[in-house]
N, C-alpha and C positions, 0 to 999 in steps of 0.2 A: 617159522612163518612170520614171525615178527620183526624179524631182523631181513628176512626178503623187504616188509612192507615200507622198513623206515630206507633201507639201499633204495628204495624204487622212488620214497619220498624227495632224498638228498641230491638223486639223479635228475627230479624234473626240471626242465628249462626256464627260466624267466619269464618267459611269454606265455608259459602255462598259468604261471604265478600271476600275470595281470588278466589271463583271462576268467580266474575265477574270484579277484578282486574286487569288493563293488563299484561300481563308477561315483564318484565323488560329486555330487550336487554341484554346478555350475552357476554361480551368482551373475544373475542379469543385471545389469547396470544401465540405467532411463532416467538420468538426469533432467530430460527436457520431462518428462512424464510425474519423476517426482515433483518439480517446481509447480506445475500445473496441477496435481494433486494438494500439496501443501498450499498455495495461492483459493483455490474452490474453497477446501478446509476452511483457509483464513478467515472468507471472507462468509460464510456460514458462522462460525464462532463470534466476528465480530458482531455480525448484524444481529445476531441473536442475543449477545451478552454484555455488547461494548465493550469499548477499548478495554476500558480499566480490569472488566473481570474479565475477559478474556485471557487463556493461559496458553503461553507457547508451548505445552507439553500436550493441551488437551486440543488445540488445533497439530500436534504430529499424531495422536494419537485418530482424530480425525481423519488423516490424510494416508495414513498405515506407514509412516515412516518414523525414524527415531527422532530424537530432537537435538540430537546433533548433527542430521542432515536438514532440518530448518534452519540454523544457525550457519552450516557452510552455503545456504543458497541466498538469506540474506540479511545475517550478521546480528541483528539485533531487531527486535521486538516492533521498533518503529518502523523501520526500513520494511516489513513484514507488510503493517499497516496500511503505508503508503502506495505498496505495488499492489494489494489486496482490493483495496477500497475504490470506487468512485472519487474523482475530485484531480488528485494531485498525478494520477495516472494516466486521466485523460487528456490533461494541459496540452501533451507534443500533438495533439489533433485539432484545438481550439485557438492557440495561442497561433499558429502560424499565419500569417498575413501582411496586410498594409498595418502598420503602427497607427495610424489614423481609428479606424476602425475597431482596433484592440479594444477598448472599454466596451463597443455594442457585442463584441462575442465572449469576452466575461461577464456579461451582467447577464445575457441570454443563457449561456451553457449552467452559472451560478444558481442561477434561480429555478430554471429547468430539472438540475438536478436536485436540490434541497428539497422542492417541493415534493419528489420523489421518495429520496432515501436522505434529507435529513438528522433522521437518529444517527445513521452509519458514519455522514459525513467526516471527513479529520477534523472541519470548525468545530463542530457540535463535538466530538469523541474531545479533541483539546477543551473545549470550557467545560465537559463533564468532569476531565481528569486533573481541574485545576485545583483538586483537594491535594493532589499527591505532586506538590511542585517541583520533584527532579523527573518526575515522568512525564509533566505537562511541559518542562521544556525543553527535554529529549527527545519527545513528539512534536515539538513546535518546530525545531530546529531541523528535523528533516522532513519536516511539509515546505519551509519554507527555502531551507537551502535547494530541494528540487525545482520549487516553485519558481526561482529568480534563474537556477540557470536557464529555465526555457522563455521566460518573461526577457533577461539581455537579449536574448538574440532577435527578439523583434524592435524592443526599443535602443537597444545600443546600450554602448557604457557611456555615463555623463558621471561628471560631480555628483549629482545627486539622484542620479536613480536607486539605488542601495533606501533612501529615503521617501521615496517614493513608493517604493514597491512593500514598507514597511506601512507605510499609511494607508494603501491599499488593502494590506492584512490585517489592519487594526479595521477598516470598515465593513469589511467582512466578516469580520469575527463580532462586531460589536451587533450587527444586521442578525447573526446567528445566535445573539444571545436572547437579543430582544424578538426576535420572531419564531425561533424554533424549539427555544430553550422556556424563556419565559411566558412566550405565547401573549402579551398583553398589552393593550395600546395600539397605537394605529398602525406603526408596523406592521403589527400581529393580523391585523385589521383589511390593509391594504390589499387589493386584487394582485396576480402574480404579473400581469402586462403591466400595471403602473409603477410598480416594482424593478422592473427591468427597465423601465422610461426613467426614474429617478435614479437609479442606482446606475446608470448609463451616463448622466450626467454627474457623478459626482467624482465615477471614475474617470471619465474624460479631463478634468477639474486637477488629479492627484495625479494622473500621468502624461497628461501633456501639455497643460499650458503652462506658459511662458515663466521662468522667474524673475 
């Protein structure tokens, strides 16, 4: 009998063979859906812990994906930051217009949003992260490298825009030390309308007048 069961075994056909094989798990693949899982994650972790503690392993662990698919969607820690956060993500919606005009839709979208979310912002995450100096300018350098390629295209390339758009950084950073960080002085002080009125002239002042 045993030697019938193993002939009838060696006899069966292929197709017998995958029909009683299990079907093997099919790995779904949603790139657009991990990005947007990892991105919510991001920006949950950040807001909640800041830059600094904030950890790429415990925003993939957030998002239910590895951390080697945060790093293929966007490369480094900063770059993470920047498309997560308010500020430097929203420029290609604010920045577009008359060049004339440019400083009243920065100093408006600026201050609208700080007075908002603040803690999260990249100014405020960059002066908190100015303990750890290759992180604060590894985080400086892609707020600002994004920031100028959207800032060129409305003011053009000159000699000196590159300098321009650097003193602009430096007034907004100096604005977010002393009003969001330090909290003290008139700054800290000022209503957010007159805020936007001065700060609207000063940016008019560093990017368009004459040299």
């Amino acid at each position: 009998m045993t030697t019938r069961i193993l002939r009838a075994m060696a006899q069966r056909s292929p197709d017998a063979d995958e029909a009683i094989r299990p079907a093997r798990p099919t790995r779904r693949r949603d790139p657009e859906g991990h990005r947007a899982a990892i991105l919510a994650a991001a920006h949950e972790a950040f807001s909640a812990l800041g830059y600094a503690r904030a950890t790429v392993r415990d925003i993939a662990r957030r998002a239910g994906v590895t951390h080697g698919s945060v790093m293929r969607h966007f490369g480094t820690k900063e770059q993470l930051f920047v498309e997560a956060m308010p500020g430097v993500r929203d420029l290609p919606t604010i920045a577009p217009g008359p060049a004339e005009t440019l400083p009243e839709r920065i100093a408006a979208a600026w201050v609208e949003r700080m007075e908002a979310v603040a803690g999260s912002d990249p100014a405020t995450a960059l002066i908190l992260s100015a303990s750890d100096r290759e992180a604060a300018i590894r985080l400086y350098e892609a707020v600002v490298e994004r920031s100028k390629t959207v800032y060129r295209k409305v003011l053009g390339e000159s000699d000196d825009t590159e300098a321009r758009l650097e003193l602009m950084a430096a007034q907004l950073l100096g604005i977010s030390f002393m009003r969001y960080v330090l909290r003290v002085g008139p700054l800290a002080e000022m209503r957010p309308p007159e805020l936007v009125e001065r700060l609207t002239a000063t940016l008019r002042n560093i990017l368009l007048a004459q040299t």
